[in-house]
Every structure is written in C-alpha cells, then in structure tokens.
VEXLUMNU-375824 format. One record per residue (C-alpha): x, y, z; residue in three letters. Coordinates in steps of 0.2 Angstrom, whole numbers, plus 2048, in hexadecimal, padded with zeros to 3 digits. Example, Ala and Ser with C-alpha at 12.3 -4.5 7.8 and 13.67 -1.06 7.14 Angstrom:
BEGIN
83E7EA827ALA
8447FB824SER
END
This chain:
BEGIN
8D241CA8AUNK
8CF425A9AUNK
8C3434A9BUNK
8CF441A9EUNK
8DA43AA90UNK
8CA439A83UNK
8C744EA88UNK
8D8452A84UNK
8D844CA73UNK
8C6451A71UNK
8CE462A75UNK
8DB462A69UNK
8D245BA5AUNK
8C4469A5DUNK
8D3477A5FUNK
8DB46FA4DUNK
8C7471A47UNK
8C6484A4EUNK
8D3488A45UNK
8CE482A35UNK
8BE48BA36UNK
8C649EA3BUNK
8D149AA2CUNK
8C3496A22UNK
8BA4A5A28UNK
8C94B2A24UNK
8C84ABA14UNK
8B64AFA10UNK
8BF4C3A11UNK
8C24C39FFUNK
8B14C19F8UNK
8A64C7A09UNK
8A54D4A12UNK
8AE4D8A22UNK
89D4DAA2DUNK
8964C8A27UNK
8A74C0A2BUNK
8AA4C9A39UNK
8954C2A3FUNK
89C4AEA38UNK
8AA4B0A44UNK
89F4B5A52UNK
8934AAA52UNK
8A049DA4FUNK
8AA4A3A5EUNK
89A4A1A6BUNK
89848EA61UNK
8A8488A67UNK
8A9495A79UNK
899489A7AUNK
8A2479A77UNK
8B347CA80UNK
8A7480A90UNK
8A046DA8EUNK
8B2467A89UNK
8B8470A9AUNK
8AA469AA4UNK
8AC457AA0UNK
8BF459AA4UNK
8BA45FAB5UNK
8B044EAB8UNK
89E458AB7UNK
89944CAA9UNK
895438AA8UNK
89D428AAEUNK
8AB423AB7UNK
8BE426AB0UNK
8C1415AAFUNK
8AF410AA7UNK
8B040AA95UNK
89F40FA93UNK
8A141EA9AUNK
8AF424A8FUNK
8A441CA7FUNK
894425A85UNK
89F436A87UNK
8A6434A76UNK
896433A6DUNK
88C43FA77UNK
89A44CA74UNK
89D448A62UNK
88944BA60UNK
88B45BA68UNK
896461A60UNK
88F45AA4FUNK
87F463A53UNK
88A472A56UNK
88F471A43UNK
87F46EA3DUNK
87747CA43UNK
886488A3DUNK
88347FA2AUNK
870483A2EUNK
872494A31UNK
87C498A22UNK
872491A18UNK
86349BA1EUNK
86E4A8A1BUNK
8724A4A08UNK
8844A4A0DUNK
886493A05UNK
898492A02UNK
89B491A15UNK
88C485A17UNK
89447AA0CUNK
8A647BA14UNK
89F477A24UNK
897467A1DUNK
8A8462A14UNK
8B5469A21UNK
8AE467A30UNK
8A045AA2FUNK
8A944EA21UNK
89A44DA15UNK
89D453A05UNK
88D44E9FCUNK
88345AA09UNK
891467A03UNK
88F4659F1UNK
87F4649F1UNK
87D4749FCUNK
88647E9EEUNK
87B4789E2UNK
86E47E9EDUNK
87548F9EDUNK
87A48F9D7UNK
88A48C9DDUNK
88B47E9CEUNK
89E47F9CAUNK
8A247B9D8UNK
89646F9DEUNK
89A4669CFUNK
8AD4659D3UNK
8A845E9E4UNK
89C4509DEUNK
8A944C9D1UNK
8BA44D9DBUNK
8B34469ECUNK
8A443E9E8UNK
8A94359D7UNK
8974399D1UNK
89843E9BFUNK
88643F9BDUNK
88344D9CAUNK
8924569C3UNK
88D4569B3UNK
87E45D9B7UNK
88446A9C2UNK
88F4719B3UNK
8804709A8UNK
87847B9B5UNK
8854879B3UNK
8854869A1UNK
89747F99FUNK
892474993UNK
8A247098EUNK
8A546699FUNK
89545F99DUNK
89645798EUNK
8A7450993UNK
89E4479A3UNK
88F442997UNK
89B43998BUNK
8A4430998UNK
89442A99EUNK
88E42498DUNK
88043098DUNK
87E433979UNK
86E43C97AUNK
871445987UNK
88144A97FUNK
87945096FUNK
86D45A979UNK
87C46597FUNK
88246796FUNK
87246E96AUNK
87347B976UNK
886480971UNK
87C48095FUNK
889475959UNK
87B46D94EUNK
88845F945UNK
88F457955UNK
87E45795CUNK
87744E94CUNK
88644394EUNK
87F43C961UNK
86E43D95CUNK
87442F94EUNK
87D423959UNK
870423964UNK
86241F954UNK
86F412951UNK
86F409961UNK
85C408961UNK
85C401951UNK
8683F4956UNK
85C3F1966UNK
84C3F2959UNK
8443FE962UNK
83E408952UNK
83341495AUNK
83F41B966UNK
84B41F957UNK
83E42694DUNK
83D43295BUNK
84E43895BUNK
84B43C949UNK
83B44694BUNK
83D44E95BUNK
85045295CUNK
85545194AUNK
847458942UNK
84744D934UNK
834445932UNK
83543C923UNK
844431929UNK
83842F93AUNK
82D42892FUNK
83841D926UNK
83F415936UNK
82E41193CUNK
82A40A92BUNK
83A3FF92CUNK
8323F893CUNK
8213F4937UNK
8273EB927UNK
8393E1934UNK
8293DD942UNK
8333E794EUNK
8253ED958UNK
81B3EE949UNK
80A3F3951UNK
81140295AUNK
81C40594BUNK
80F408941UNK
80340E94BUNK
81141F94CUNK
81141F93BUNK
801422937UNK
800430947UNK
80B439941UNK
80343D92FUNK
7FB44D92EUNK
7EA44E925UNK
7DE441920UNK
7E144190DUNK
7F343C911UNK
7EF43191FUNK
7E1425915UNK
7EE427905UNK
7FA41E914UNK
7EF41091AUNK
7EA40C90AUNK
7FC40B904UNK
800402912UNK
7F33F6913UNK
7F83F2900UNK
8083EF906UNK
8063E2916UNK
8073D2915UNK
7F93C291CUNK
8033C092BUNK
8003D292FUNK
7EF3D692CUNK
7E93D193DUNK
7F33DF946UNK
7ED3EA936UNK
7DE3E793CUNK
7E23EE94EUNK
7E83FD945UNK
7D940293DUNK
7CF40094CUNK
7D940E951UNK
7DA419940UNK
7C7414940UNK
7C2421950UNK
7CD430949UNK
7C243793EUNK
7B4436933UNK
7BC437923UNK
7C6425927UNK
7B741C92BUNK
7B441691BUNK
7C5411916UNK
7C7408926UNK
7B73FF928UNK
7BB3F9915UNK
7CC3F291AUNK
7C63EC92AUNK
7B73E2923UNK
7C23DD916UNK
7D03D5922UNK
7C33CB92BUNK
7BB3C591BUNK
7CA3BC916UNK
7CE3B6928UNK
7BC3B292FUNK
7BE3A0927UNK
7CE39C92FUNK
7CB3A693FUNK
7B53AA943UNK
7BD3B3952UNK
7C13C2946UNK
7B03C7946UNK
7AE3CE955UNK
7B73DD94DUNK
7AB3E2945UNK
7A23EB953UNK
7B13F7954UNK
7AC3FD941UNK
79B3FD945UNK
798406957UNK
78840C952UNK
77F3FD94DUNK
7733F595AUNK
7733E4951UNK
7853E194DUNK
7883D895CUNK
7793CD95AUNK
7803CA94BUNK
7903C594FUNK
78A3B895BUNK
77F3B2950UNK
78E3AF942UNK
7973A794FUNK
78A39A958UNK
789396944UNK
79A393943UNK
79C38B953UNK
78E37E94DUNK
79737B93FUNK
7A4375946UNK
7A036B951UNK
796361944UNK
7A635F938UNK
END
C-alpha cells in the first residue's frame, strides 16, 4: 500500500486503541481514586497528543521515502510501530514504578499483546489470583498457575493443577498445609510406591522420615534395599546414619554384619570404613569385622589388604607391611 493509505489505517487502528485505553482508565474509578485516574489519563493524553503529531506529520510528507517506494512504506511501518511500542513500554514502566500493577499489566495484555509480561507483572505486584488465571487461560501454563494460587494460599486451586500435572508430592505437601493429614499420607504413599517400583529405596525412605514421620518404616525400607541389592551400599550406609547413639548403632552393625552374606562383605567392608571414623567407641567393633572380612578373602583376593590402613591410621608401619605381604604374594604366584 501507498503511504498515505498505510497512515490512515495507522490512524484508525491507534484511534480503536485510544479508546480501549480511556475505557480501561474509567474503569480503574471503582477501586482508585479519582486524582490517580484522572493523572493515568493525562499522561496518557500527552502519549498519544505525542503520537497523533508524528502520525499527522508523516501524512503531510515530512517523513521517509517516496509514496510509491515499497521500502519506504516498509521502513515507515516499522519505525512507527517502534514508536509507538516504545510509547507503551514506557506507560507499563511507569506504572509499575508506581505500584499500580493492575494497569501495568493491562497495558502489556491490551495494548502490547504479551500476556506472559502481564501475568507475570501481577505476580510482581501479589496480584496471585489473578495472575494465575492469566498464565492458565491465555498462557496454558499450569505450573505458574498453580503456583501463583499457592502464593495466594488457594490451595484448593493449587492442588487441582498439582494433580493434573502428576505432582503427588507436591500435592501431599498442600494437604499438609490444609492440615488434612490423611489425604496427605495418602500422596505421600503413592509416591513411596513409585520409587519402590523404580528401586530407588533411599528416596522413599525419605518420604517416610521427613514427610511422614514414621522412622521405623524408613528404616525398614532401607533394610529391604540393602538385603534386594537395590543400591545396597547407600541403602545401608542411611541406615546406620540414621541410628542414634553408639550402644544402638554397634548393636546394629553387629547384627547386620551377622546377617550379610559372602557376596556382600566386600561393600561391608566399605561401610566400616566409614562407621570406623565416627567415633571412638566403634573402633573396636569395626576393626574386628574389618580385619575379619579380609582374613577370609585375602586368599582369594591379596588386594584386600590394602584396607587395612584405613583401620590403622596411626600406625607407621602398616604400609610397609602391606607391601611386604603383597611382594610375598605376588612371588608366589608367579612361582605356581
């Protein structure tokens, strides 16, 4: 299209857009007051006094390019869209500055087309209801809404969205809040369930501990995962953390350590290494099951005792030693 033809309808579409605004700006009478509507409108009226000026000019010819130019015209729409963009920008800008972020946000959505800035200026101003039906009816984002209405403690909403999003935990964690103990407990089971399936014992151990508070059946489902070799090591490891009190905790290794079989006394052995540096009443107990492990698999495996320093930090000659039970070993060896 020609100039002249572009400013007309340049005209027209910023007229239709003037009149949304004032419309929107009487609107704002019923929960502000007249003198900051009143300063909206102003500052509104010198915006587009402003823009009607440059609209006017270019229809005169003062502007770019030649009528008949293509570029010309495509050059003259983008500067005067920029323009006017910028002119909408700094309006939003200003509200916000001035905490009115209700109109910030309709400026964004209304006049500027962008609703995520929109929603996400009412969340910036606690405005979380609403934001939340913005992200969620325009924007398709349940997450956001969901956690907008958690924000503004509908948890109601909240726990809707959660559950449509298979959010379990989440989910129970709302409940809690409500204090509706049972449906929460009922969440937090599913989603012990699921690691279970998935054999990841030590994650729903934690459900039971931390958001359950229910210990003992922790304990029980890190137990079930040392004995199934479901990340055994870590499983165990937990296990023995989580035992207050070194009477209870050497009655536990002990028990333990009755209780695991050849295959497993290798990683046993890692364990004590660990149990080993808590504290000095486990020292004994540990060293004794530690030597004992490598005892039985030194034969079989000479590399075993290298562990032995671990039990024996303090001893000078325990590496000499090692080394010298292992040129031994090697020797013999090699002579069979």
């Amino acid at each position: 299209m020609n100039k002249q033809k572009f400013v007309e309808k340049f005209m027209a579409a910023f007229l239709i857009l003037a009149a949304i605004k004032i419309i929107v700006l009487f609107g704002q009478l019923g929960y502000q007051g007249i003198g900051s509507v009143l300063g909206q409108i102003v500052l509104f009226a010198l915006i587009a006094f402003v823009v009607l000026l440059i609209i006017t000019a270019l229809g005169n010819g003062s502007s770019v390019g030649a009528s008949g130019s293509g570029g010309g015209t495509a050059y003259l729409e983008s500067s005067m869209f920029d323009k006017v963009r910028r002119k909408y920008e700094a309006l939003a800008e200003q509200y916000i500055k001035d905490k009115n972020y209700k109109s910030a946000a309709q400026v964004y959505m209304n006049l500027l087309q962008d609703n995520y800035r929109g929603a996400s200026t009412l969340e910036q101003g606690e405005l979380y209801n609403e934001a939340a039906f913005i992200y969620l009816k325009k924007l398709h984002n349940k997450e956001q809404a969901a956690n907008c209405y958690e924000k503004a403690r509908d948890y109601k909403k909240a726990i809707d969205l959660f559950q449509q999003m298979d959010r379990k935990e989440k989910v129970g964690d709302l409940y809690v809040k409500i204090n509706d103990r049972e449906n929460a407990f009922r969440f937090y089971e599913m989603v012990a369930e699921e690691y279970t399936q998935k054999q990841q014992m030590v994650k729903a151990s934690l459900i039971y501990r931390k958001k359950m508070e229910q210990p003992e059946k922790a304990q029980q489902y890190l137990l079930e995962g040392w004995q199934k070799n479901w990340d055994g090591y870590n499983c165990l490891n937990n296990y023995f953390a989580n035992i207050d009190g070194i009477p209870a905790l050497q009655q536990a290794i002990a028990q333990q350590y009755k209780e695991t079989p050849e295959e497993k006394k290798r990683s046993y052995l890692d364990l004590m290494k660990i149990e080993f540096k808590k504290d000095e009443g486990l020292r004994t107990l540990t060293r004794d099951i530690a030597y004992e492990i490598i005892a039985q698999q030194a034969i079989r495996h000479p590399e075993v005792i290298s562990e032995l320093r671990h039990f024996n930090p303090d001893d000078k000659h325990i590496t000499k030693d090692i080394l010298r039970f292992r040129t031994r070993d090697n020797r013999i060896i090699r002579n069979n």
